[in-house]
VEXDREN-2710 file (C-alpha; in Angstrom, 1 decimal):
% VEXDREN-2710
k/r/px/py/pz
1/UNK/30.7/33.9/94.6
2/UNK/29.6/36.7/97.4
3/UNK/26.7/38.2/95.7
4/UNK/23.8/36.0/94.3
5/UNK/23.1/36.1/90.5
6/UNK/21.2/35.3/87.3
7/UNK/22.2/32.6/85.5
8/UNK/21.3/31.8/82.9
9/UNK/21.5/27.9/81.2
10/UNK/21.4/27.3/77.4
11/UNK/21.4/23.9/74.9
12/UNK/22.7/24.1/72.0
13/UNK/22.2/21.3/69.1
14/UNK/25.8/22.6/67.0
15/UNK/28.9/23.3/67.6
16/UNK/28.2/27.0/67.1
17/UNK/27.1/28.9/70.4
18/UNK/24.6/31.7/69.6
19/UNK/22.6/33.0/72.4
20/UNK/20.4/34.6/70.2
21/UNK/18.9/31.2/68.6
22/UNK/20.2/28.5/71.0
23/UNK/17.2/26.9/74.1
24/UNK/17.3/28.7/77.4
25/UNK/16.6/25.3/80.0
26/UNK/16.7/27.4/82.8
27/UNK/17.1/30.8/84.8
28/UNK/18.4/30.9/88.5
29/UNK/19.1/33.2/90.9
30/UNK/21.6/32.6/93.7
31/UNK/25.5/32.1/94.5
32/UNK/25.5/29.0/95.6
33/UNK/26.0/25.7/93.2
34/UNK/23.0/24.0/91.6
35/UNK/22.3/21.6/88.8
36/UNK/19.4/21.7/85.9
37/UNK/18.0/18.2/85.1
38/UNK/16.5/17.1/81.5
39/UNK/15.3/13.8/80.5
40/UNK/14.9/12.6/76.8
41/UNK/12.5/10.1/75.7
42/UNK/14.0/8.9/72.8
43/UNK/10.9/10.2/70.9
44/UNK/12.5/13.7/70.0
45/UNK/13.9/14.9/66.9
46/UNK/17.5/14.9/67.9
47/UNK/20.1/12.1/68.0
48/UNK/23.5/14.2/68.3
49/UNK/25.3/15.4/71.1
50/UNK/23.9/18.5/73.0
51/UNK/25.5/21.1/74.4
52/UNK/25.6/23.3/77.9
53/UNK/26.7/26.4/78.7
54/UNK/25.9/29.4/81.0
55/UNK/25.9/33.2/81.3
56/UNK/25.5/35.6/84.2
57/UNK/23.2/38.7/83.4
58/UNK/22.4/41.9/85.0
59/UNK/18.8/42.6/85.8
60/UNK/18.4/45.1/82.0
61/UNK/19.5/41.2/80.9
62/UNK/23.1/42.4/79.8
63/UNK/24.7/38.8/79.6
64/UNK/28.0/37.7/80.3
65/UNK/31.0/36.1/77.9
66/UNK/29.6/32.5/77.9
67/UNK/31.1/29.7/80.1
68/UNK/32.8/26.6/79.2
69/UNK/30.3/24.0/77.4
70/UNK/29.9/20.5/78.5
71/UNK/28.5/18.0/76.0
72/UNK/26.8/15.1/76.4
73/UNK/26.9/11.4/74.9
74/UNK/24.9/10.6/71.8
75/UNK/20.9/11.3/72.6
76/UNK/19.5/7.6/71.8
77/UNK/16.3/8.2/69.3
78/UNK/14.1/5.3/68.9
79/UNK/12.8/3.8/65.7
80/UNK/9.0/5.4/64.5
81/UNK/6.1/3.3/65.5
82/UNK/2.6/3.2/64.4
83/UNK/0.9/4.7/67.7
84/UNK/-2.5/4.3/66.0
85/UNK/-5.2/4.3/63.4
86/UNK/-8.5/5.1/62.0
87/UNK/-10.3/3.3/61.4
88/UNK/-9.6/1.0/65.0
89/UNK/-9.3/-2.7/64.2
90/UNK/-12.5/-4.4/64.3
91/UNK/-14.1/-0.8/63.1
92/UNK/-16.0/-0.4/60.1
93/UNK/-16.4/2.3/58.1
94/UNK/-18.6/4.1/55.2
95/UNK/-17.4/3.6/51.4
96/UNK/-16.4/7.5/51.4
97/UNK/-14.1/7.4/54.6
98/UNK/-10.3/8.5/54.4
99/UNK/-8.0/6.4/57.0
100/UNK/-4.8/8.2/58.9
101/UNK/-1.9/6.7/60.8
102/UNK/-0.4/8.4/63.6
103/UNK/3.5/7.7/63.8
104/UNK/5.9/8.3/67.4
105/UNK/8.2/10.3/65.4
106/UNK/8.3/13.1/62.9
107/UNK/8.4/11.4/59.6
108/UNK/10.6/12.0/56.3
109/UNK/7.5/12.5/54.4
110/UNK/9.2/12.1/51.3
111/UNK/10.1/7.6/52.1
112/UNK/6.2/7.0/52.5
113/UNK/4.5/7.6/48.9
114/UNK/6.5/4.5/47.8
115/UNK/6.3/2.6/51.0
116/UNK/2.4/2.4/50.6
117/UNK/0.8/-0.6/49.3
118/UNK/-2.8/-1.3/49.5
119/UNK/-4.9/-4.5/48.5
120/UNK/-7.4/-4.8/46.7
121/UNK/-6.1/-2.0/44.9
122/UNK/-7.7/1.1/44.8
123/UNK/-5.8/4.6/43.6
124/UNK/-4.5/7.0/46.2
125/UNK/-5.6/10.6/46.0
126/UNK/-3.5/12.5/48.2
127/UNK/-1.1/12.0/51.1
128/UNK/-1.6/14.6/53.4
129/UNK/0.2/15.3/56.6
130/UNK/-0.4/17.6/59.8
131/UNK/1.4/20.3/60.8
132/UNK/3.7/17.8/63.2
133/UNK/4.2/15.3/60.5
134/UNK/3.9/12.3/62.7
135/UNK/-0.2/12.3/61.1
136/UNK/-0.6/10.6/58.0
137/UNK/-4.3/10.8/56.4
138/UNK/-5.0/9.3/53.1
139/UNK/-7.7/10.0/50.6
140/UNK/-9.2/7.8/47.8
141/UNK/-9.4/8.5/44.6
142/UNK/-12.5/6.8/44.4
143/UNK/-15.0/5.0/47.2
144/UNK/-13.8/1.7/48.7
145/UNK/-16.1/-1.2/47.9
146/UNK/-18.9/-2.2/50.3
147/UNK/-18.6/-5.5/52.3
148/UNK/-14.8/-5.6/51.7
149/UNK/-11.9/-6.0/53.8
150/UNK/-8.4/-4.2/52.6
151/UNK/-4.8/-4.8/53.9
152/UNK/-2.7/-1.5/54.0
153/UNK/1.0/-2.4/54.3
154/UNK/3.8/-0.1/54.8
155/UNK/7.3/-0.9/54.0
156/UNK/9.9/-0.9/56.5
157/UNK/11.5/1.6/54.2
158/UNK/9.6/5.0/55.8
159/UNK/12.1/6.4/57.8
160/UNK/11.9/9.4/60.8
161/UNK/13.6/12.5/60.3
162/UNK/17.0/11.4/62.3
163/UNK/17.0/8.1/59.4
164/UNK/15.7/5.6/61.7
165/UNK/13.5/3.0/59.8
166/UNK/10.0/2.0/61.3
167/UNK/9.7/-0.2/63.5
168/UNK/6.2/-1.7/62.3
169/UNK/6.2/-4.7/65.4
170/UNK/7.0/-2.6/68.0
171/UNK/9.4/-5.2/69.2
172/UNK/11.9/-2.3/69.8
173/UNK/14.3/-2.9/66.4
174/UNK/13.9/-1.6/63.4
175/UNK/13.3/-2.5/59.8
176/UNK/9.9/-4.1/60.3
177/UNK/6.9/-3.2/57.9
178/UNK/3.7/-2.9/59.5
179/UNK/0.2/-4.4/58.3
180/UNK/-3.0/-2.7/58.6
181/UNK/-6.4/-4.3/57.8
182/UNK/-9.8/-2.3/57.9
183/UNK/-13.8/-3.2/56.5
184/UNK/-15.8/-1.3/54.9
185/UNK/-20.0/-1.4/55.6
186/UNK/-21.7/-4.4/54.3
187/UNK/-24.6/-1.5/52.8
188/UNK/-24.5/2.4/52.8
189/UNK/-27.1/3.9/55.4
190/UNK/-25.0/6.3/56.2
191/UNK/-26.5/10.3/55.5
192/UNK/-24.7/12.4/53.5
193/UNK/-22.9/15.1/55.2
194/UNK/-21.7/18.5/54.7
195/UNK/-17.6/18.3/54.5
196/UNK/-17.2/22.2/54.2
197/UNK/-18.4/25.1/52.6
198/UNK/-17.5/29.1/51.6
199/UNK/-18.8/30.7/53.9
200/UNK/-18.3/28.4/56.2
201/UNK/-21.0/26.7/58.4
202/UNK/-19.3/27.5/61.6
203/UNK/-18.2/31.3/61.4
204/UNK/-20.7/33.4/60.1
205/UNK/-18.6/35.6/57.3
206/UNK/-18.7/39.0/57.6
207/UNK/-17.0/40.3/54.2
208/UNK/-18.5/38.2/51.8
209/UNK/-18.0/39.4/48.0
210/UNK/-21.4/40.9/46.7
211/UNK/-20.5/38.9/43.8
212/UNK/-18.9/36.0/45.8
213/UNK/-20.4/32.6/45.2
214/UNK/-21.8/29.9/47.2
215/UNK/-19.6/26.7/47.8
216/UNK/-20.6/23.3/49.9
217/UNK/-18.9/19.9/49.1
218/UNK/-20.1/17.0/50.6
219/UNK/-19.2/13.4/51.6
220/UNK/-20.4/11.4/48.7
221/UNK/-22.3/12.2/46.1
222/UNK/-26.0/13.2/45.8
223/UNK/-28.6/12.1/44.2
224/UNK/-29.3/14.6/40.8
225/UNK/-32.6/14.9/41.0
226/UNK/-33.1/15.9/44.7
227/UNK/-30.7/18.9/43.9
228/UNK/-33.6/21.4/42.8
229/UNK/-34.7/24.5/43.2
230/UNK/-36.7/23.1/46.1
231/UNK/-33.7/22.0/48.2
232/UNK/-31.3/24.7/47.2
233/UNK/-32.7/28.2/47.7
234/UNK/-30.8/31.7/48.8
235/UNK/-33.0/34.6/51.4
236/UNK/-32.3/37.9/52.2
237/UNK/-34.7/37.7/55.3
238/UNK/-37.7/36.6/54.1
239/UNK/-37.4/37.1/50.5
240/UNK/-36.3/34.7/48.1
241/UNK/-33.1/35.4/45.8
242/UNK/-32.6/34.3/42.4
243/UNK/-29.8/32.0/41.8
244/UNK/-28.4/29.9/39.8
245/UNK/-26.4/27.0/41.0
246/UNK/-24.7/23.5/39.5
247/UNK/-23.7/20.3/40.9
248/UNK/-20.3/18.7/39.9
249/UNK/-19.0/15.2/41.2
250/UNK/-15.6/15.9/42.0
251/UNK/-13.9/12.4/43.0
252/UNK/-17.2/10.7/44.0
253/UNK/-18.4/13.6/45.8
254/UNK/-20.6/16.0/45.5
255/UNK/-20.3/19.7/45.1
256/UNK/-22.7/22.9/44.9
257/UNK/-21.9/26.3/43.5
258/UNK/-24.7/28.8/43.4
259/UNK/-24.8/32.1/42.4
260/UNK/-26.9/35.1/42.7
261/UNK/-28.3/36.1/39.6
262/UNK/-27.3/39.8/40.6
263/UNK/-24.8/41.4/42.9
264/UNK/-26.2/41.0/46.3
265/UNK/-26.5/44.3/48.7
266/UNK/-23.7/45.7/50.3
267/UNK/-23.8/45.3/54.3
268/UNK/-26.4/43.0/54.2
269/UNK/-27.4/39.4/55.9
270/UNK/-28.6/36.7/53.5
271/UNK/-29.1/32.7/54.1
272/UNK/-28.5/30.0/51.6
273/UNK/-30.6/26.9/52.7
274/UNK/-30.1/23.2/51.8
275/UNK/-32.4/21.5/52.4
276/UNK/-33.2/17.8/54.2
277/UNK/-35.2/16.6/51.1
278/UNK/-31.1/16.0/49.6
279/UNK/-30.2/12.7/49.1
280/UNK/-27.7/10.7/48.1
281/UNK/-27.3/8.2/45.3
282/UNK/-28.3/5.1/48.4
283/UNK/-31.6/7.8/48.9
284/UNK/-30.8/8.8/52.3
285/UNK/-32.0/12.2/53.3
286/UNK/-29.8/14.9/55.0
287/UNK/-30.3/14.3/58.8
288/UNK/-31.2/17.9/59.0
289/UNK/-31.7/21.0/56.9
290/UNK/-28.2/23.2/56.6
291/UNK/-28.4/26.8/56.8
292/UNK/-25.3/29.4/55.9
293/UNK/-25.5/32.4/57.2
294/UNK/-23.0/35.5/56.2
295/UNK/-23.0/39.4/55.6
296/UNK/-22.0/41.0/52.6
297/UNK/-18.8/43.3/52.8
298/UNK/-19.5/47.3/52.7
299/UNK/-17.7/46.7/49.1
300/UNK/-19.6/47.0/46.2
301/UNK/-18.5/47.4/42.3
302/UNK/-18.7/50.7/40.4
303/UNK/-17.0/48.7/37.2
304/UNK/-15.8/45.5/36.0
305/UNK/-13.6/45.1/33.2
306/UNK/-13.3/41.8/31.5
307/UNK/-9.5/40.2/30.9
308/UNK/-10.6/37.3/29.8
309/UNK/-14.3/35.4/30.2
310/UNK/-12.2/32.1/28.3
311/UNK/-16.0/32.5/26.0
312/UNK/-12.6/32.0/23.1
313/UNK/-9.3/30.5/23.4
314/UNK/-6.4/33.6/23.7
315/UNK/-2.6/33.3/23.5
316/UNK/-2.5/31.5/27.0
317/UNK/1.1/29.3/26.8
318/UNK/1.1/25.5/27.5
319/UNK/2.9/25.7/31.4
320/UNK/5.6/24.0/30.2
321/UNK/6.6/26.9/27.9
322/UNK/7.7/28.7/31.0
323/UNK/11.2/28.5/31.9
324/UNK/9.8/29.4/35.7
325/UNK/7.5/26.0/35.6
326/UNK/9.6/23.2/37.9
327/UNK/8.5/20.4/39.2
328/UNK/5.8/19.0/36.9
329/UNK/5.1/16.1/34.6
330/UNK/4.8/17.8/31.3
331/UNK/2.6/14.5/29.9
332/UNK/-0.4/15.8/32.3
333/UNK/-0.3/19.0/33.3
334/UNK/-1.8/21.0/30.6
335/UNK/-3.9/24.6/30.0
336/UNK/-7.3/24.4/27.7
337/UNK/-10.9/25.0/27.8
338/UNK/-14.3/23.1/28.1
339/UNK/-17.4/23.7/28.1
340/UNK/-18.6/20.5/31.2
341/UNK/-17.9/23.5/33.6
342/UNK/-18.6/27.2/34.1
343/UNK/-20.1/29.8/36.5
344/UNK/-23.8/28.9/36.9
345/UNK/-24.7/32.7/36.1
346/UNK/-22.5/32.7/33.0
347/UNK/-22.9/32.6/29.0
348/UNK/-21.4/31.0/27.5
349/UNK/-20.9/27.7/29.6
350/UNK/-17.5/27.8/29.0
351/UNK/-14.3/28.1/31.3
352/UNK/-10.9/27.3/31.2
353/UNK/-8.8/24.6/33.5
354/UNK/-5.3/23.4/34.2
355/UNK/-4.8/20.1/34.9
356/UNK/-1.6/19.5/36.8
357/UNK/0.9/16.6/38.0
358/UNK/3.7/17.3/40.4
359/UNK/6.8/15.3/39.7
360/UNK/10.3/16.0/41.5
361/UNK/13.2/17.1/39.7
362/UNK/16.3/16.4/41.9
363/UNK/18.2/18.7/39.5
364/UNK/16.1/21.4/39.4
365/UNK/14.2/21.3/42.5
366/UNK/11.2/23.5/43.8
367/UNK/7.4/22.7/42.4
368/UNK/6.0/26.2/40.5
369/UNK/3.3/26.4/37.4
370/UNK/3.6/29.3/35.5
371/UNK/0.2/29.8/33.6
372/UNK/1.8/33.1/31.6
373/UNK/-0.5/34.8/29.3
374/UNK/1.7/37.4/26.9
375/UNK/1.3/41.1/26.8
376/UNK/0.5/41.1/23.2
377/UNK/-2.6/39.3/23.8
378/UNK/-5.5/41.8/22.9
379/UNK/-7.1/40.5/26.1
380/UNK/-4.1/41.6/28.4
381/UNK/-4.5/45.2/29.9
382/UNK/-3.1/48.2/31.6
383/UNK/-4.6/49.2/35.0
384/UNK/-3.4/50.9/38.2
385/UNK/-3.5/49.9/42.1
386/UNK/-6.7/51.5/42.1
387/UNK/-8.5/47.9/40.9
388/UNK/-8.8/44.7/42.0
389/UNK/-7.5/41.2/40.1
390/UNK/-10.3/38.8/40.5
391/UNK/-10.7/35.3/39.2
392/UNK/-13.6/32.8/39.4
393/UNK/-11.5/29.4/40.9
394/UNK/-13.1/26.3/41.1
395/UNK/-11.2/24.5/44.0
396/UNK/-10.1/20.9/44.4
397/UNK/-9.7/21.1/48.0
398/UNK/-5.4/20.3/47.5
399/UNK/-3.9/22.6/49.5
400/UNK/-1.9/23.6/47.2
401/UNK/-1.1/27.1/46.8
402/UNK/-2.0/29.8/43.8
403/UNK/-1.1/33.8/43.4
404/UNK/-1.0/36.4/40.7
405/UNK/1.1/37.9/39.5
406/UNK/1.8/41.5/37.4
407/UNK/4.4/42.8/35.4
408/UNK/5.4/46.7/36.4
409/UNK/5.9/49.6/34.4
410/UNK/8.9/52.2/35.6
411/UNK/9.5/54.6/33.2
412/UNK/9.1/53.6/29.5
413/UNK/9.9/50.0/30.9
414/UNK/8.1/47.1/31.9
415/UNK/11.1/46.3/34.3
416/UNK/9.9/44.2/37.4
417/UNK/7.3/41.4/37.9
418/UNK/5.1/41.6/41.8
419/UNK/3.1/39.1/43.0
420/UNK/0.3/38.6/45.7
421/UNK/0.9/36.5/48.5
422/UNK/0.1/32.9/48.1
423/UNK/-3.9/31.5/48.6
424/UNK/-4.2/28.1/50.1
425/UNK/-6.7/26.0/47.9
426/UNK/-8.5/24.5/50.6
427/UNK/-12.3/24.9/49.6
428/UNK/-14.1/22.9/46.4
429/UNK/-16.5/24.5/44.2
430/UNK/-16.1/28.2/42.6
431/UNK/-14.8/30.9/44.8
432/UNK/-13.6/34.6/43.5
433/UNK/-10.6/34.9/44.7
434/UNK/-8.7/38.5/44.8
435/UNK/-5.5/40.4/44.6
436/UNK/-6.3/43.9/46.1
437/UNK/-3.6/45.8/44.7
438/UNK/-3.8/49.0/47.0
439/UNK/-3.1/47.2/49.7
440/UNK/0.6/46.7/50.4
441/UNK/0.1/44.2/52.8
442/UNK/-0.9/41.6/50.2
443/UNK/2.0/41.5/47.9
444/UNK/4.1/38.5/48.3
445/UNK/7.9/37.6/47.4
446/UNK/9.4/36.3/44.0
447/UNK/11.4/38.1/41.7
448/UNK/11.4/41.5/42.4
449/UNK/14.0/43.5/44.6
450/UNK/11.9/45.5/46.9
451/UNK/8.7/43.7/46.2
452/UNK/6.4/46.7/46.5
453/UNK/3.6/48.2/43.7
454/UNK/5.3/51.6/43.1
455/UNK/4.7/51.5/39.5
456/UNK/3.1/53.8/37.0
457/UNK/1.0/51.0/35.5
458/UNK/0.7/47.1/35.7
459/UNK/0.2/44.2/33.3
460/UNK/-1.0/40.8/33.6
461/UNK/2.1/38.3/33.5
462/UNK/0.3/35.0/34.8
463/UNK/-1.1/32.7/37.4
464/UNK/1.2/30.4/39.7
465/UNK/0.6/27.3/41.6
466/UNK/3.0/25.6/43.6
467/UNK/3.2/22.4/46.0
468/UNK/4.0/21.4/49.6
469/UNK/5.3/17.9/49.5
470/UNK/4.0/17.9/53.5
471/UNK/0.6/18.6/52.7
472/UNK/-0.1/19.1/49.0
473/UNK/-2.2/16.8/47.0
474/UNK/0.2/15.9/44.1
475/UNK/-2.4/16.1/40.8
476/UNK/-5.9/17.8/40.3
477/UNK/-7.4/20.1/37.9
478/UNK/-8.4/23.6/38.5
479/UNK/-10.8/25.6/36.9
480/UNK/-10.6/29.8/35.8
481/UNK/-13.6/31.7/34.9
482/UNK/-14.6/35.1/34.4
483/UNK/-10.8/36.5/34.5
484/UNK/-11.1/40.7/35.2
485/UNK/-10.6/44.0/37.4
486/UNK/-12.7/45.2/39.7
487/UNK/-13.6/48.7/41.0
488/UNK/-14.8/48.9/44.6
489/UNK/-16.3/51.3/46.3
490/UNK/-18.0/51.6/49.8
491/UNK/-20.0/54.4/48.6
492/UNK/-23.7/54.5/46.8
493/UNK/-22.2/55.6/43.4
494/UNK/-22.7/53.9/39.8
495/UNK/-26.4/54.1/39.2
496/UNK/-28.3/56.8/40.2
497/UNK/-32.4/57.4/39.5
498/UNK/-32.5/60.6/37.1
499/UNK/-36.6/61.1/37.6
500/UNK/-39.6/60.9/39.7
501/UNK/-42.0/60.1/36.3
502/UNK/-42.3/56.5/35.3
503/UNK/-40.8/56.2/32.0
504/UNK/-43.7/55.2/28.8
505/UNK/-40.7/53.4/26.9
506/UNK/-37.6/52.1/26.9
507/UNK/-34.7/54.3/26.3
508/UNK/-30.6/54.6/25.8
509/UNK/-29.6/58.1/25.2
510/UNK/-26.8/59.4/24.2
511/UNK/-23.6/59.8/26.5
512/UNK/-22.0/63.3/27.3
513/UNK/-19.7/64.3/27.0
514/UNK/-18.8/62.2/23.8
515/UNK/-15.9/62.2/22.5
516/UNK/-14.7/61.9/25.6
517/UNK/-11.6/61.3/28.0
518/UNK/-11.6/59.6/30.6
519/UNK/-15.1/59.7/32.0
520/UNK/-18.7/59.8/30.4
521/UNK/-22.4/59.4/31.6
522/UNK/-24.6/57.5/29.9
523/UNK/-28.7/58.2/30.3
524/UNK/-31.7/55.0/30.0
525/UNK/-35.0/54.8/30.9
526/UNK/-36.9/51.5/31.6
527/UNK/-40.3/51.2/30.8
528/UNK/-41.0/48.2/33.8
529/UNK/-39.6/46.2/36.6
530/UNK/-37.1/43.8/35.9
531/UNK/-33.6/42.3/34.8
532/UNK/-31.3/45.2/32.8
533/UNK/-27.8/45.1/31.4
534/UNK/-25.8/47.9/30.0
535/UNK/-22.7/46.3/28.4
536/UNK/-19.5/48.0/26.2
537/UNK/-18.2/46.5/23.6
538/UNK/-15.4/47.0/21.0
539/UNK/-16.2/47.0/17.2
540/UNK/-15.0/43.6/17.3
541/UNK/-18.1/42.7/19.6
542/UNK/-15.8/41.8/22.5
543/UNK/-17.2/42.7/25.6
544/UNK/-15.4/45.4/27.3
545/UNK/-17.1/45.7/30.7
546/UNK/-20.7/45.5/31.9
547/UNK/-21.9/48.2/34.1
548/UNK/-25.3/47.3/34.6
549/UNK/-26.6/44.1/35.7
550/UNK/-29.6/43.7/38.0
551/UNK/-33.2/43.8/38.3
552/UNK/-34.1/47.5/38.2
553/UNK/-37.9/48.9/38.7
554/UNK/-39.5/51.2/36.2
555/UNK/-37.5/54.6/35.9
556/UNK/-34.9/56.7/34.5
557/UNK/-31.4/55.8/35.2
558/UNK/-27.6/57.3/35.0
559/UNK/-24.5/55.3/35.3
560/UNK/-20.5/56.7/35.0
561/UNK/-18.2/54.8/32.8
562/UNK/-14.4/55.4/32.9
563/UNK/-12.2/54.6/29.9
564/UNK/-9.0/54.7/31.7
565/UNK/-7.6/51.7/30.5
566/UNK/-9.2/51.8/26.9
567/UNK/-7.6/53.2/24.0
568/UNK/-8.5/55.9/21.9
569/UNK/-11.1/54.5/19.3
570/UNK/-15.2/54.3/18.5
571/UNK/-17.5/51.6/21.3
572/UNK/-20.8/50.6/21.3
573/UNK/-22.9/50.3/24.3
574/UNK/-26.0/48.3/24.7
575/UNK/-29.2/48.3/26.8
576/UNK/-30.7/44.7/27.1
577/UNK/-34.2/44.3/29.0
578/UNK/-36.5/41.5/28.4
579/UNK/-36.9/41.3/24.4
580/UNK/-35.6/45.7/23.6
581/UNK/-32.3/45.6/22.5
582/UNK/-30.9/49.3/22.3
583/UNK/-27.5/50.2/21.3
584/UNK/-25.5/53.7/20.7
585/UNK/-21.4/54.3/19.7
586/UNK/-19.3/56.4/21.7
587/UNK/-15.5/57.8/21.2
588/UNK/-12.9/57.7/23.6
589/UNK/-10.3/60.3/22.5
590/UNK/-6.8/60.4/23.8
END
């Protein structure tokens, strides 16, 4: 060759040579001969032949035909090994750890559930893996017993991704299983600690829901009585909110929810404080006092209309009635309602859950629930893109993954189902989680050809949940509450003082215009300071929507109400303060 040139040196793992997906090993420029060098440690994910071949490309990297190939032998891959543990040997460890094994190799994830054995027994909760798959951690259903020692053995049946079989000796052959022994404390003086929370700890949230909830899961679980209103409180600066919260024990371990008892201020700072006066059930104290610090979004709610607050069972179908629902154990995983767990702010304590089991079907594969709630259901509704499709979720921290999802009207037709992109359930306690369906960038991919909301109108067709067998805890229980659509606005509309004088009595005039369509105002007047609801309802007494609900000072008081998804028909609307009840009808006519 006269003239030096690139050249350019690529590997592929196939017999098919592709320059757009094969590995580039190296770029040269020259004429004279050269070699490239790789060495393999017998630790990769390969055992086949690999294959070489070079271009020449100009310098707008316009390539030339490829070469001939050269291919090597057969790339040796060792068997996995255990490259270590936690605990260490000769480490002991609190009641409420987890324990992990790190592997050499990428594992077949799907060879270990069964390969596990662990004495004295003591049920696994999940199996989760890292993003590399050579980490295995595994949680406990339940805490280990003090003072004891347990013997973790895994069968020499795991196997790596290339089908080599552990190697659990290390002696270099494989096929052997591999033995680990751990001990737990001989007494608990360990603190509790804070696992996670929403917001989190560490990043200070800057879009937090003004009707979001507070979430932090610990450890272990806490002492009852030292979660009070004393050790639990909420500031906006120096002023005390009022909250509500709850504590659940959610395998062993504690869990606190608390929620404002009205919508918090848009762009705003608040604090929610633990503090160290929590204990747990050994009575040790928090090492220190925890404080969460976030901002509320710019977002705030002009209306909220109720789907379904599960106060009453609706026409919700078992998830096995779904045709869509794969990969379950139809024994355990079941829809219903109880009354054990709810929003803290809510009434009735009542919500509904969905207890699930994942169970492969190797002739149907793929893992989806489909929780479907049918369009003749008085509860389902017809909205636009201009809301938002909220649910309050209680998490169980499984990683696995829930959407939405709508039906879509073209035409006179209900002819396409959309869903939102898929939410990782990595938090515990209740979270509102949303579907913001003006934003195109959070629509997600199932059924429908161009998935895009270019609809006239929308329907409710269900929630999903589906599993990752690399990550996903395989059974849990979620929990729904306070199912509706929101209206958001950035702007200081809804309520709006109507006087300077302080109101004598309580009022609730009448709206204007009435009949109307779409929009009406409705005029009240409180008499003094404090909490006020202004809530519409059907002549059935369901609730419709609330539009009012927060502590308001003495005065007079206008709010907008749009009837755009309500049909034509007679509604009442109450005024609640204190003891004074007030109530008025109203027509929408369409």
């Amino acid at each position: 060759m006269s003239e030096n040139q690139w050249f350019i040196i690529y590997r592929s793992d196939d017999a098919q040579i592709d320059t757009a997906k094969d590995i580039i090993i190296g770029r040269h420029f020259g004429k004279d001969p050269y070699s490239v060098n790789e060495s393999f440690t017998g630790l990769q994910d390969f055992n086949g032949k690999y294959r070489y071949y070079a271009t020449i490309c100009n310098r707008y990297w316009v390539e030339s035909d490829v070469s001939d190939t050269a291919s090597t032998d057969k790339i040796p891959s060792f068997a996995p090994t255990i490259v270590s543990t936690y605990p260490a040997p000769g480490v002991q460890i609190p009641i409420n750890s987890s324990i992990s094994i790190s592997f050499s190799k990428t594992i077949d994830t799907s060879t270990v559930a069964s390969a596990l054995h662990i004495t004295p027994f003591i049920k696994f909760k999940a199996l989760q893996w890292d993003a590399s798959l050579k980490k295995l951690t595994i949680l406990f259903a339940e805490n280990l017993k003090l003072n004891t020692q347990y013997t973790l053995k895994l069968d020499s049946t795991i196997q790596d991704i290339n089908g080599r079989y552990l190697d659990g000796n290390g002696d270099g052959h494989e096929g052997d299983s591999y033995y680990f022994v751990f001990q737990t404390l001989p007494e608990d003086l360990v603190p509790p600690h804070i696992v996670g929370s929403y917001p989190a700890i560490e990043i200070q949230n800057q879009n937090f829901d003004t009707e979001g909830i507070i979430s932090v899961w610990f450890d272990e679980q806490l002492d009852e009585n030292t979660v009070n209103d004393q050790s639990v409180m909420l500031y906006k600066g120096g002023t005390q909110i009022a909250t509500k919260f709850i504590h659940q024990i959610i395998n062993d371990k504690s869990v606190i929810s608390i929620q404002p008892e009205d919508e918090l201020l848009p762009t705003t700072k608040y604090t929610a404080v633990l503090d160290s006066s929590i204990k747990d059930t050994s009575g040790n104290r928090m090492e220190n006092f925890q404080l969460i610090d976030f901002h509320t979004s710019k977002w705030h709610y002009s209306g909220i209309t109720m789907i379904d607050d599960f106060s009453a069972p609706g026409a919700w179908w078992q998830p096995s009635g779904s045709g869509s629902t794969i990969g379950i154990d139809g024994s355990v995983t079941k829809w219903g309602y109880l009354t054990s767990m709810y929003l803290p702010n809510s009434r009735p304590h009542r919500c509904a859950f969905l207890r699930y089991k994942w169970k492969a079907d190797p002739a149907n594969p793929g893992y989806l629930i489909r929780e479907y709630l049918p369009p003749t259901d008085v509860k389902n509704k017809e909205f636009d893109s201009t809301y938002v499709l909220q649910v309050y979720l209680f998490g169980d921290g499984s990683r696995n993954k829930f959407r939405f999802a709508i039906d879509e009207k073209h035409g006179g037709s209900w002819t396409q189902t959309e869903v939102s992109k898929w939410i990782t359930i990595d938090w515990y306690g209740w979270k509102l989680v949303e579907w913001k369906l003006s934003d195109p960038n959070t629509v997600g991919t199932w059924i429908s050809p161009d998935n895009k909301l270019n609809g006239s109108k929308y329907r409710f067709d269900s929630f999903q949940l589906t599993y990752d067998e690399s990550y996903g805890v395989t059974y849990g229980t979620l929990y729904f509450d306070d199912f509706r659509l929101g209206k958001k606005t950035d702007t200081p509309v809804g309520i709006a003082e109507s006087g300077t004088k302080t109101p004598k009595e309580y009022a609730l005039e009448q709206n204007y215009p009435n009949p109307f369509n779409p929009t009406t105002t409705i005029g009240f007047q409180v008499a003094k300071s404090g909490h006020v609801s202004l809530t519409i309802y059907n002549l059935l007494g369901q609730k419709i929507t609330t539009l009012v609900d927060k502590q308001l000072p003495a005065g007079s008081y206008k709010v907008d109400f749009d009837a755009t998804n309500l049909t034509s028909g007679v509604y009442i609307y109450v005024l609640r303060s204190g003891n004074v009840v007030l109530s008025k009808k109203m027509t929408v006519l369409k």
